[in-house]
C-alpha positions in Angstrom: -18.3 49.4 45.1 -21.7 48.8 43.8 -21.4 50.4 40.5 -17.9 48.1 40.4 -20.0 45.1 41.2 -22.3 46.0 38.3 -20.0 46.6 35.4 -18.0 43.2 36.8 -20.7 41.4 36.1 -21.9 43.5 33.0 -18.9 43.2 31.4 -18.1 39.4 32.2 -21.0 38.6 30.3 -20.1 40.7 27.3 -16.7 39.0 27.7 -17.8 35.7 28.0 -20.0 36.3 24.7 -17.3 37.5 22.9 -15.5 34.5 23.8 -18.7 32.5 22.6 -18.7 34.1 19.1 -14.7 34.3 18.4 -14.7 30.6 19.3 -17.8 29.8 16.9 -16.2 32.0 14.3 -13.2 29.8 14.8 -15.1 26.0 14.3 -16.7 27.5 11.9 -13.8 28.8 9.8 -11.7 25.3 10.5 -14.7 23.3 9.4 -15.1 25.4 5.8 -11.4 25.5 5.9 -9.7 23.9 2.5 -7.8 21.1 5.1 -11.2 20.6 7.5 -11.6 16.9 8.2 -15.2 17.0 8.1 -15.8 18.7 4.8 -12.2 18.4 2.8 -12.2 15.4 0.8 -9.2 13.2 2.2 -8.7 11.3 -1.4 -5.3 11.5 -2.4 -6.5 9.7 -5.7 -8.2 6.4 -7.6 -7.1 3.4 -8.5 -8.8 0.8 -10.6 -12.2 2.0 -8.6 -10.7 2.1 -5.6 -10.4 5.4 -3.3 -6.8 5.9 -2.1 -7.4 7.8 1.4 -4.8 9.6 3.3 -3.6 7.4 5.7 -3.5 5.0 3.0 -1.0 7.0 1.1 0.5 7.9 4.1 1.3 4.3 5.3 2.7 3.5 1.8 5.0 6.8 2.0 6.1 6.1 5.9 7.1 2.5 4.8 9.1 3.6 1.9 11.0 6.0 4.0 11.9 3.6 7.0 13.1 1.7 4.3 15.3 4.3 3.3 16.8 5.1 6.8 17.6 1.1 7.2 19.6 1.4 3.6 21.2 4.9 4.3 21.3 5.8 7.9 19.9 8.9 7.8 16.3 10.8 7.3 15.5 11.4 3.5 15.5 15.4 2.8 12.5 16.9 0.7 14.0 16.3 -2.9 14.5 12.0 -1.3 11.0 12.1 -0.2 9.8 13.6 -3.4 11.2 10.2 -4.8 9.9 7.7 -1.9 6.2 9.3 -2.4 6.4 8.7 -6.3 7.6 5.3 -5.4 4.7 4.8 -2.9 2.1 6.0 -5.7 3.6 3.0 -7.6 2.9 0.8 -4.9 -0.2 1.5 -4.4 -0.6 1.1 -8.6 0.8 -2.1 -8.2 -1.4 -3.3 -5.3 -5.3 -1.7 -6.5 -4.3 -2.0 -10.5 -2.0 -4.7 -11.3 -2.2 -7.2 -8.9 -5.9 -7.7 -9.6 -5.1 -8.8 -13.0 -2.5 -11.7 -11.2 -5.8 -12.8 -9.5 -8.2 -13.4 -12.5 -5.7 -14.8 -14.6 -5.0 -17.6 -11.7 -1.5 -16.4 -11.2 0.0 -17.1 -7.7 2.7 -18.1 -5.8 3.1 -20.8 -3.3 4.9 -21.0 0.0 6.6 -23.7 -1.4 7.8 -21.5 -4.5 8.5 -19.0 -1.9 11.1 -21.4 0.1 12.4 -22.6 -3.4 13.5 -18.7 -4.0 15.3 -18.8 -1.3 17.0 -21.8 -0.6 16.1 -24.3 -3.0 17.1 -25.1 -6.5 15.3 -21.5 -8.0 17.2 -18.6 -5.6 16.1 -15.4 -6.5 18.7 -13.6 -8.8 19.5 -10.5 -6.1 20.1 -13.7 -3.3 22.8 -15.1 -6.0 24.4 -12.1 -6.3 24.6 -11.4 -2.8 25.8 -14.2 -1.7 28.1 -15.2 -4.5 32.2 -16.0 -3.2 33.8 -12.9 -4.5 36.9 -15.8 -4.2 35.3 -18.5 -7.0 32.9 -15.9 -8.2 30.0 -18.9 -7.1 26.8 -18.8 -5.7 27.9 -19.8 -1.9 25.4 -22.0 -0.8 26.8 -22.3 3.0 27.1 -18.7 3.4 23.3 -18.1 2.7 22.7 -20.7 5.2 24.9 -19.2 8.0 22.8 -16.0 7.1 19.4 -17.0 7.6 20.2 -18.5 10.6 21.7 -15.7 12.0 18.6 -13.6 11.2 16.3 -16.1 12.8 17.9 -16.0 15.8 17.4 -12.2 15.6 14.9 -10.1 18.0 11.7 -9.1 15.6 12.5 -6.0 16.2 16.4 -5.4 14.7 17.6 -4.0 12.1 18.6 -6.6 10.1 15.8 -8.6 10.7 13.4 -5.8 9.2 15.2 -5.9 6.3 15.4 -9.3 5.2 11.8 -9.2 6.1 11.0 -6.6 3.7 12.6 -8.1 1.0 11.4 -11.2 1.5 7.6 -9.4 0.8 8.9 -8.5 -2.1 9.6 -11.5 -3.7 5.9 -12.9 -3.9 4.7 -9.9 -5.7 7.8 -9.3 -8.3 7.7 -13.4 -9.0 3.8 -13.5 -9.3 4.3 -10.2 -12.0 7.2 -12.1 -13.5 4.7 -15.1 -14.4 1.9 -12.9 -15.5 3.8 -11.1 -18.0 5.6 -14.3 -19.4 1.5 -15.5 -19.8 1.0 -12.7 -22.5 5.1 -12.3 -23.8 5.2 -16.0 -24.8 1.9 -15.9 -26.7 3.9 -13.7 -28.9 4.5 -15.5 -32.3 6.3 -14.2 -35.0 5.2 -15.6 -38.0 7.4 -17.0 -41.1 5.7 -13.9 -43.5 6.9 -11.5 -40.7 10.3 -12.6 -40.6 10.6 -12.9 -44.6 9.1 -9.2 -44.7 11.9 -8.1 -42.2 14.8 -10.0 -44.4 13.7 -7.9 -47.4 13.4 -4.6 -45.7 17.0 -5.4 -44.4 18.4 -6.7 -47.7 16.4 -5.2 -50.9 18.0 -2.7 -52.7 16.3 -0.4 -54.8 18.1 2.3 -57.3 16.0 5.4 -57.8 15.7 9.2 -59.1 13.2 11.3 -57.9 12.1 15.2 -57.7 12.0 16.9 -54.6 10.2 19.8 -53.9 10.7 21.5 -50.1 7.6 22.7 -48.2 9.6 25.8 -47.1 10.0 26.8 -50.6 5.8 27.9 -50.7 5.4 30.9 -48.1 3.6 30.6 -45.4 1.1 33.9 -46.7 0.8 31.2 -49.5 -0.7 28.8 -47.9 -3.3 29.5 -45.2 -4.7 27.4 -42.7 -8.5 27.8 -42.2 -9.9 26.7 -39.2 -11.9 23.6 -41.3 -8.3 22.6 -41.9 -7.0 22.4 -38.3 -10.2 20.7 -37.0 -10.2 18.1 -39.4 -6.4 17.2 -38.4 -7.6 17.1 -34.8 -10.1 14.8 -35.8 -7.9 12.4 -37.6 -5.0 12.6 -34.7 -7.5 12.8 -31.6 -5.7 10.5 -29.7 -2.2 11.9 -30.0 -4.2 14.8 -27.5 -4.9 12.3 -24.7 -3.8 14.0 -21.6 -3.8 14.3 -18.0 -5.4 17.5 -16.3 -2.8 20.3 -16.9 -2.7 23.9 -16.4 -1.2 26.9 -18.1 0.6 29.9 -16.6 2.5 33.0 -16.7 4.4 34.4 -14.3 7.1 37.1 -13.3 10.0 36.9 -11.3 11.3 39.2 -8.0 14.9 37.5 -7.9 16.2 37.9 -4.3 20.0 39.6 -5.1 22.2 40.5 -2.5 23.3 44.1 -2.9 26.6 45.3 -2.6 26.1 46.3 0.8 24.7 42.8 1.5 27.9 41.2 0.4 29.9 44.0 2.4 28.3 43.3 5.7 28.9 39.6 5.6 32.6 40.1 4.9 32.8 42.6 7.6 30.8 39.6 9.8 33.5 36.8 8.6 36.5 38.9 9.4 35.1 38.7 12.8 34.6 35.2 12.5 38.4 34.7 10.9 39.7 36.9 14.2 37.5 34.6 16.4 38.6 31.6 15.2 42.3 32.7 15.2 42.1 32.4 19.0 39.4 30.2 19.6 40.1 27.1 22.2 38.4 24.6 20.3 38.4 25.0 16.5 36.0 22.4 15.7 33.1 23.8 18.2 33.7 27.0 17.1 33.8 26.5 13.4 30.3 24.1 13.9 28.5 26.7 16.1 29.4 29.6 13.4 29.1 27.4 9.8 26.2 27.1 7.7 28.1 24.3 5.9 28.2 20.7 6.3 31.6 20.5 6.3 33.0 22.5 9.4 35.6 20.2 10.9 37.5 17.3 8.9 40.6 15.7 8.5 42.4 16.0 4.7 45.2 14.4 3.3 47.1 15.7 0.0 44.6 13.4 -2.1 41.5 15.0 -1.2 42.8 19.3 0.2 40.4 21.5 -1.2 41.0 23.4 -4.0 40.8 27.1 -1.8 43.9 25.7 0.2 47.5 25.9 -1.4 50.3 24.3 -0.6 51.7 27.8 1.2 48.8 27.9 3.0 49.7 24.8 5.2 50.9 25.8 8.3 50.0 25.1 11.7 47.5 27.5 12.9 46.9 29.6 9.7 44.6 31.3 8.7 43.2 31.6 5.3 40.6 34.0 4.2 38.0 35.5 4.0 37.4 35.1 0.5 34.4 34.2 -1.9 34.3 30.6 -3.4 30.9 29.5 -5.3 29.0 32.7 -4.4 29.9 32.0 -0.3 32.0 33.6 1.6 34.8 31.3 3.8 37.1 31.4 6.7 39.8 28.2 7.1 42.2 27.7 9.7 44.8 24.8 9.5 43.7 23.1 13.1 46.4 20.3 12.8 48.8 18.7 11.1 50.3 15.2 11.9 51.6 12.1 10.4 48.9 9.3 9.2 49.2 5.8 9.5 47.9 5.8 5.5 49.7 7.2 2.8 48.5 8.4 -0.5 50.7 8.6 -4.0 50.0 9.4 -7.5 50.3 7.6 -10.2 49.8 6.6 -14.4 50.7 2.9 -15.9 50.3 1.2 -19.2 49.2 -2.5 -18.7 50.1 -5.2 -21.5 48.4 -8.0 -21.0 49.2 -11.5 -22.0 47.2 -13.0 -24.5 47.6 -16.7 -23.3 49.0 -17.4 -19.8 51.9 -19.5 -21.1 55.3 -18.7 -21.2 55.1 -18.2 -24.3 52.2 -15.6 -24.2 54.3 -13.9 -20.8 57.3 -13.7 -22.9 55.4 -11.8 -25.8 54.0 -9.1 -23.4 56.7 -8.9 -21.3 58.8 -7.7 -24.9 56.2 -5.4 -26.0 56.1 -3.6 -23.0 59.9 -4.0 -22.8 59.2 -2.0 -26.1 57.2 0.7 -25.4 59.6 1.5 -21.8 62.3 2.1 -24.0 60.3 3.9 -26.6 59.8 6.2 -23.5 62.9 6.4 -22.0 64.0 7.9 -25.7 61.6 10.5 -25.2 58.1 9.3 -26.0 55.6 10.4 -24.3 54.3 8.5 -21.7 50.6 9.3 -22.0 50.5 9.0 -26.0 52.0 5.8 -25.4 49.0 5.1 -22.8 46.5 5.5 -24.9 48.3 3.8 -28.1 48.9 0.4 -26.2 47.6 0.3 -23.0 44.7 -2.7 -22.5 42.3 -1.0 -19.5 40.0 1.4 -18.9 43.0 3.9 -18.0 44.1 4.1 -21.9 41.5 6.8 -22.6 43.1 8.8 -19.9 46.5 8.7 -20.5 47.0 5.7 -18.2 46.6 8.3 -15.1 45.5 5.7 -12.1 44.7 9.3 -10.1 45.4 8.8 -6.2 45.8 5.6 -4.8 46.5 4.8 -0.6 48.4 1.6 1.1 46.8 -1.3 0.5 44.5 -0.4 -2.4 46.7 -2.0 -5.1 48.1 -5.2 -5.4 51.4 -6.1 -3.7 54.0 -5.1 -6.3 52.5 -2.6 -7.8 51.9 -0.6 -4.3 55.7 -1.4 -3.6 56.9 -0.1 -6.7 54.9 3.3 -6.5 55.0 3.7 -2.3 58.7 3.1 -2.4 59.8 5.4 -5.1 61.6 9.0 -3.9 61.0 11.2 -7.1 58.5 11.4 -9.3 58.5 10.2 -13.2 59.3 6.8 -15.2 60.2 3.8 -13.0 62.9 2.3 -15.0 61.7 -1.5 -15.1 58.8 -2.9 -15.6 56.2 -4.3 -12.6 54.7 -7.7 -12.9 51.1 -8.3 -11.7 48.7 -11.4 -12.1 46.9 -8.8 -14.4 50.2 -8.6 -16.6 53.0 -5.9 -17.0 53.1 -2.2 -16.0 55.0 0.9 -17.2 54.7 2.8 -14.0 55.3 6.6 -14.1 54.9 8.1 -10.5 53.4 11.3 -10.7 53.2 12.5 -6.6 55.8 10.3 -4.6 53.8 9.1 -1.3 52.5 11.5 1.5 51.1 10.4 4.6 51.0 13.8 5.9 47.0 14.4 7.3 46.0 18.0 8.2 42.8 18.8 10.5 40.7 21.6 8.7 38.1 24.3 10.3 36.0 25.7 7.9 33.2 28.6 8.9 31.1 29.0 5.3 28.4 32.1 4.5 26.4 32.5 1.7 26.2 35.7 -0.2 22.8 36.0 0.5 19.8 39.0 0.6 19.7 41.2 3.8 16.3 41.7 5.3 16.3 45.1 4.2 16.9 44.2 0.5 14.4 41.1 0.9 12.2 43.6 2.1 12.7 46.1 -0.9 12.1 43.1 -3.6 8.8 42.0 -1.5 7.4 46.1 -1.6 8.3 45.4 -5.2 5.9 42.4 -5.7 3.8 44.0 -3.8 3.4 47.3 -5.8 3.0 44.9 -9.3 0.0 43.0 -7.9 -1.8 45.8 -6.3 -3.4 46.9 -9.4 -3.8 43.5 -11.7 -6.2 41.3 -12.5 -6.5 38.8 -15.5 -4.3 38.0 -18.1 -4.4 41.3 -19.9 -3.8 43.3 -17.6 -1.1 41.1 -16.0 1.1 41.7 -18.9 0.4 45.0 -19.4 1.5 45.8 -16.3 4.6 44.0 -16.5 5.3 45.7 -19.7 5.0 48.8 -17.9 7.5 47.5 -15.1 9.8 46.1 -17.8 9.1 42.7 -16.4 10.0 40.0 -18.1 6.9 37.0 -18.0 7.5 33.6 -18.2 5.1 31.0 -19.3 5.0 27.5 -17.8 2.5 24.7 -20.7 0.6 21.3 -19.6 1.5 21.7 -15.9 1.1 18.5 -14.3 -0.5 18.4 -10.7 2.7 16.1 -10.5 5.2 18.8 -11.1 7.7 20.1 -9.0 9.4 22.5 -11.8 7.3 25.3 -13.6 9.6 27.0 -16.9 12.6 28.3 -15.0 11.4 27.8 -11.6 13.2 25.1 -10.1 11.5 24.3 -6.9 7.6 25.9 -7.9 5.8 23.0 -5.7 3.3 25.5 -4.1 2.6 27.4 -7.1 1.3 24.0 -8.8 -0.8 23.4 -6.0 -2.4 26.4 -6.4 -3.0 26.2 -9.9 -4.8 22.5 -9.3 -6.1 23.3 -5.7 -8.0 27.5 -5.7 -6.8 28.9 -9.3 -8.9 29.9 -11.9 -8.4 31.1 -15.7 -7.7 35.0 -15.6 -6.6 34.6 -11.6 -4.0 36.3 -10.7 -1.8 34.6 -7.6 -0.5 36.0 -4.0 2.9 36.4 -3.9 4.8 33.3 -3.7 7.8 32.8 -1.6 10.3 30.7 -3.9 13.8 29.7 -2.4 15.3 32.8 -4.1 13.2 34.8 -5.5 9.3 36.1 -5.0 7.3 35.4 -7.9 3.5 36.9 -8.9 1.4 34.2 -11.4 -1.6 33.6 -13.6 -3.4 31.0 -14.7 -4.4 31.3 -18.5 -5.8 27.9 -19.7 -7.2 24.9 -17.9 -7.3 21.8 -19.3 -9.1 18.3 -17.6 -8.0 14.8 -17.7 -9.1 13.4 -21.2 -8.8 15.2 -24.4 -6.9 18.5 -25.1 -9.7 20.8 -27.3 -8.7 22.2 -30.3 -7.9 25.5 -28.8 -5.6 24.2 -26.2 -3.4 22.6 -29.3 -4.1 24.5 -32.3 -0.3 25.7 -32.0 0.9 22.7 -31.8 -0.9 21.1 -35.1 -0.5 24.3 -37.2 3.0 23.1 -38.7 1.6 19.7 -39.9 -2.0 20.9 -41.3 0.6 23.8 -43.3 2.1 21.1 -44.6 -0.9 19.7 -45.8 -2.0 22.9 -47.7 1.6 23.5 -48.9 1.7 20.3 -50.0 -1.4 20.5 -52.3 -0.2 24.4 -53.4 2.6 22.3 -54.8 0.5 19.6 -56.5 -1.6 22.2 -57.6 1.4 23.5 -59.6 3.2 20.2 -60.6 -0.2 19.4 -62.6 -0.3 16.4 -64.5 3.6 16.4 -64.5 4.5 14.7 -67.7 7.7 14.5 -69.3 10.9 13.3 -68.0 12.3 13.7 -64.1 14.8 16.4 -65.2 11.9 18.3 -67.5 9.1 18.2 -64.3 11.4 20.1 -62.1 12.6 22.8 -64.8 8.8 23.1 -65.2 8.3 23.8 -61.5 11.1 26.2 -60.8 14.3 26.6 -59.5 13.0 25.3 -56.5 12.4 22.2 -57.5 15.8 19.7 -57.4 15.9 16.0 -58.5 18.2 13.4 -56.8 19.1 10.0 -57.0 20.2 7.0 -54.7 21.7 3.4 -55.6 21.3 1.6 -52.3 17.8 2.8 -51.1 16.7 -0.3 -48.6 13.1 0.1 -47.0 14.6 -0.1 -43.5 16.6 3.2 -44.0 13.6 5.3 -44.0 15.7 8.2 -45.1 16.6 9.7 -48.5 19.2 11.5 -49.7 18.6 15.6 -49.5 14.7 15.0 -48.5 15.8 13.3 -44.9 13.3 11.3 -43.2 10.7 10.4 -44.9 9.2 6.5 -44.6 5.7 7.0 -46.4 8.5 8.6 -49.4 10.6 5.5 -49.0 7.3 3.0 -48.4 6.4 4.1 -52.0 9.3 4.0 -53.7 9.5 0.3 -52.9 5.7 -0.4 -54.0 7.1 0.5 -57.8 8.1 -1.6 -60.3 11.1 -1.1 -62.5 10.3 1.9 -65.0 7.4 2.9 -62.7 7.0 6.5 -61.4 4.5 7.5 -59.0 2.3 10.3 -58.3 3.0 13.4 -56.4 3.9 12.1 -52.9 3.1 14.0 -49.5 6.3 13.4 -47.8 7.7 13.9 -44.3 9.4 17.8 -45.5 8.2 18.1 -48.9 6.4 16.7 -51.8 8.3 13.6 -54.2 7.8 12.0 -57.8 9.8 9.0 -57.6 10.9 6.9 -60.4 12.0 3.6 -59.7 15.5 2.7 -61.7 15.5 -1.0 -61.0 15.1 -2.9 -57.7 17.1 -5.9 -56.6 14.8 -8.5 -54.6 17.0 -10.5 -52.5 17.2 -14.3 -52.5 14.7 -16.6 -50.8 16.8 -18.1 -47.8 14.8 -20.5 -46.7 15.6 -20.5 -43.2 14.2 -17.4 -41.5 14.4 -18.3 -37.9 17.6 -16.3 -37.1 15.2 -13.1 -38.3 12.3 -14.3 -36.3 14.5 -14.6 -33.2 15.3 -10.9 -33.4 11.6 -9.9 -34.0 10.3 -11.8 -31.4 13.2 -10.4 -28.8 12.5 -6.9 -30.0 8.5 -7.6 -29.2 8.9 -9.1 -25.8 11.1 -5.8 -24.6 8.7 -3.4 -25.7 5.9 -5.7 -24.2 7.1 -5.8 -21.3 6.6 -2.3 -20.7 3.3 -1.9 -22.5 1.5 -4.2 -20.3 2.0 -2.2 -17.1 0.8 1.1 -19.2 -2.3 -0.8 -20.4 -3.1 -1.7 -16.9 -3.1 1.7 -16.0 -4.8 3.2 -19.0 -7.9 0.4 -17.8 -7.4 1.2 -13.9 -8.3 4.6 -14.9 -6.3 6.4 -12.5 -6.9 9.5 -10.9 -4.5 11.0 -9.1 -5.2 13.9 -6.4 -2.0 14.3 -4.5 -1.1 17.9 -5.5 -4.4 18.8 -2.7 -1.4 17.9 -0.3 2.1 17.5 -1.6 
């Protein structure tokens, strides 16, 4: 008992120091943990100097999707929410970044502008529109009233309440932006030059001949790039290569692919399903409890059957499948079938309008279309006739109206579809306030309803072949490390790699990865250049990845875009391999390019106007066209660098159009043109000042 007594107490103090150490190894772990709170940064990003926490982001994102569920009735899934953070990033843009700029300016809005939005003599457009008389197609004054009434008399806490309270925040903000961008859009001024410039570039004509010689006629071993070359093109372009932080990668794919034996087995398990739900007491809680659909228990009607179910398939109590539809396997029994209260019919019309609503203009389309019936009662066909005369939207599709139910049509229209007995060409024609119809019934009415159970399974991987493809991955990254190696040893496992350029710590897609969220946070959040990834667990498939180039907010270097400016810097050196050539070109037009070589062409055009910006054979090319119009007639000028190849241009003769005097129609359509594209740029200069930073891929 003794010696019991002393190895109790022996071993509850080693026990109780284990305890000690496993727990300090524990705090310890949590607090250099990547998501400790006391050494993780919690910045989710910067905005105009200011440090977006968390919760702040957080608070933005939570209101956004209440918002949602008051608008939809439901919770937002992942791809929703991807969409509700973005818009609460925007927010927050708004708030740190642009409303600042509403301060210094003086811009504000008072309570009394406030009221005057919504019920005084300046409603808010969205308040007109919802509360216009869908009767007179007026603003309804009265029923606003009754409205906000109602919604004072509310509880704080309802539904309704919350969202006109929402909305109602909304309107100071998007009226104070509205007046700070007017500010800087009506300083705009289009001068008289400006608009005269814009009349001649319109209007001008110029006739000219002119030799064109095509870059892709000099090989590229002809002309070589030296690195002096690409450098000085970054140099002159540097801020084309402004960019966000972005990362490269390359990657391989494990696709998860059900085997033969996969699909086998889960035919074998929906036969047992189909026999279960043969006999089963309640089809809809059986058909629920054994679905992965959404759709397990509905009612149909002949408009809306699903394709799978044919018209022999529809008896009570039938069972139809197994079979395979869209890569999923599916069981449907005929729960029901009964008589609706609504019935549904097909049907196509041509509509003739009347031009005036006088007897007169009724009796003209009433004799057209008293035309076109009997064109089609001879045999034309209805469709071709559709398109030919009919006035609506239907025209393009043959007149075809598609399904229709009682009470979606007007009066006689309804009555003369719902009450034919046969399909095809009613033999009179319908009057409607909207004017006369050729009526062609293509499924006489059917209320019948039917009550559907459907069990769905996807064709998906077993465990044991998900298994198989993860031993796979597993085998490929035991023995790699760095780029090199990572495609030699996919090489060697005829693997195919994939390469994702200038991912964003925004992104969601990655090449041909659809949903490749975590792999972006790793590349932002632990990756290095040459560091090869775990395996990632993708939706369908396993995939193995390596970061090869890392690039920080600011500008791209040279390296990172040297493929990207090669083509233009070749054409520079082809270019002046072909003016090398052309020498001091003398002669005629005809006599330069016979000099050159068969690869040398001249063309002509009559109509050339400086707005085109295109020529004939040499495509787009405004610096071409831009010279061409600094000549005078009889002028050629020397060899031209153009968009695809170099250009003498003669100028034939150029007709200046007439002074107009009165430019103000042009200086309208300038001035429009600026304020649209203003309107945008001032929100992106705000930006590009608030210097924004944006960290969320640490946590999204």
């Amino acid at each position: 008992m003794a010696l019991i007594g002393t190895l109790r107490e022996k071993l509850g103090a080693v026990l109780v120091g284990f305890i000690f150490v496993s727990l300090l190894a524990f705090i310890l772990g949590d607090i250099t943990a990547n998501n400790s709170v006391l050494f993780n940064d919690n910045s989710v990003g910067e905005i105009n100097g200011h440090e977006v926490s968390l919760e702040e982001f957080q608070a933005a994102v939570d209101e956004r999707r209440a918002n949602y569920v008051l608008n939809f009735g439901r919770e937002p899934g992942e791809r929703e929410m991807t969409a509700l953070r973005q818009q609460a990033w925007d927010l927050l843009i708004a708030r740190h970044a642009i409303q600042p700029e509403f301060a210094e300016v003086g811009v504000k809005v008072t309570d009394e502008e406030l009221v005057d939005m919504i019920s005084g003599n300046n409603i808010d457009p969205n308040i007109v529109q919802s509360f216009t008389n869908p009767e007179t197609g007026q603003f309804d004054r009265a029923m606003l009233g009754t409205y906000l009434q109602q919604v004072r008399s509310m509880p704080p806490g309802s539904e309704q309440r919350i969202r006109w309270e929402l909305f109602q925040r909304e309107l100071k903000p998007g009226r104070e932006r509205i007046k700070y961008e007017n500010l800087i859009l009506r300083t705009g001024y289009v001068t008289r030059a400006e608009a005269e410039r814009a009349y001649h570039a319109q209007t001008d004509v110029a006739e000219i001949r002119f030799v064109y010689i095509p870059y892709y006629s000099v090989s590229d071993s002809v002309a070589e790039v030296s690195d002096a070359d690409l450098k000085q093109y970054y140099n002159e372009h540097k801020e084309r290569f402004k960019s966000e932080a972005t990362r490269d990668v390359k990657y391989v794919v494990f696709p998860l692919i059900p085997s033969s034996e996969d699909s086998l087995y889960i035919r074998q398990d929906m036969e047992r399903l189909a026999e279960g739900l043969k006999n089963a007491q309640n089809d809809s809680l059986y058909a629920f409890a054994n679905s992965e659909g959404f759709e397990a228990f509905d009612t149909y009607n002949v408009s809306n059957l699903p394709e799978f179910i044919q018209p022999e398939d529809l008896t009570e109590g039938n069972i139809i499948g197994p079979f395979i539809d869209d890569e999923t396997y599916k069981v449907a029994k005929v729960s029901a079938i009964f008589q609706d209260t609504i019935a549904y019919a097909q049907a196509s019309h041509i509509l003739i309008r009347w031009d005036e609503d006088t007897p007169a203009g009724r009796r003209e389309a009433r004799q057209k279309a008293e035309g076109i019936l009997r064109d089609i009662r001879n045999g034309a066909d209805f469709a071709t006739q559709a398109r030919e005369h009919g006035t609506d939207g239907t025209a393009a599709n043959g007149g075809s109206l598609g399904w229709m139910y009682t009470g979606q049509m007007v009066k006689p229209f309804e009555d003369a579809v719902f009450s034919a007995t046969r399909t095809g060409l009613i033999n009179r024609l319908v009057e409607t306030e909207f004017g006369y119809h050729i009526v062609q019934v293509d499924h006489v009415k059917d209320n019948t309803a039917y009550k559907i159970a459907l069990i769905e399974r996807e064709i998906g991987p077993s465990d044991a072949t998900t298994n198989d493809v993860y031993r796979r991955a597993e085998t490929f990254l035991a023995d790699v490390s760095g780029v090199q190696r990572f495609e030699t040893k996919a090489r060697e496992e005829n693997l195919n790699v994939f390469e994702g350029r200038n991912v964003t710590g925004s992104d969601r897609r990655i090449g041909t990865l659809g949903d490749a969220r975590q792999i972006v946070q790793w590349l932002f959040r632990d990756a290095e250049v040459g560091e090869v990834s775990d395996i990632f667990d993708l939706p369908d498939a396993y995939v193995v990845a390596v970061m090869t180039s890392k690039t920080e907010q600011g500008y791209k270097p040279l390296e990172a875009v040297k493929n990207e400016i090669l083509p233009e810097v070749r054409k520079r050196v082809k270019a002046q391999v072909i003016i090398n050539k052309l020498g001091e070109s003398s002669g005629s037009l005809d006599e330069i390019a016979g000099n050159y070589g068969p690869d040398a062409g001249v063309y002509s055009s009559s109509d050339l106007k400086l707005a085109s910006n295109t020529l004939p054979s040499a495509g787009f090319d405004p610096i071409a066209v831009g010279v061409a119009f600094s000549l005078n007639d009889g002028e050629r000028s020397k060899p031209v660098k153009g968009e695809n190849g170099v250009l003498i241009i003669e100028m034939q003769h150029k007709t200046v159009a007439p002074d107009i005097g009165d430019y103000t129609a042009h200086q309208a359509g300038l001035s429009q043109e600026r304020m649209q594209r203003s309107s945008f740029n001032i929100a992106e200069a705000i930006k590009e000042k608030a210097d924004i930073k944006d960290y969320r891929y640490k946590f999204y």
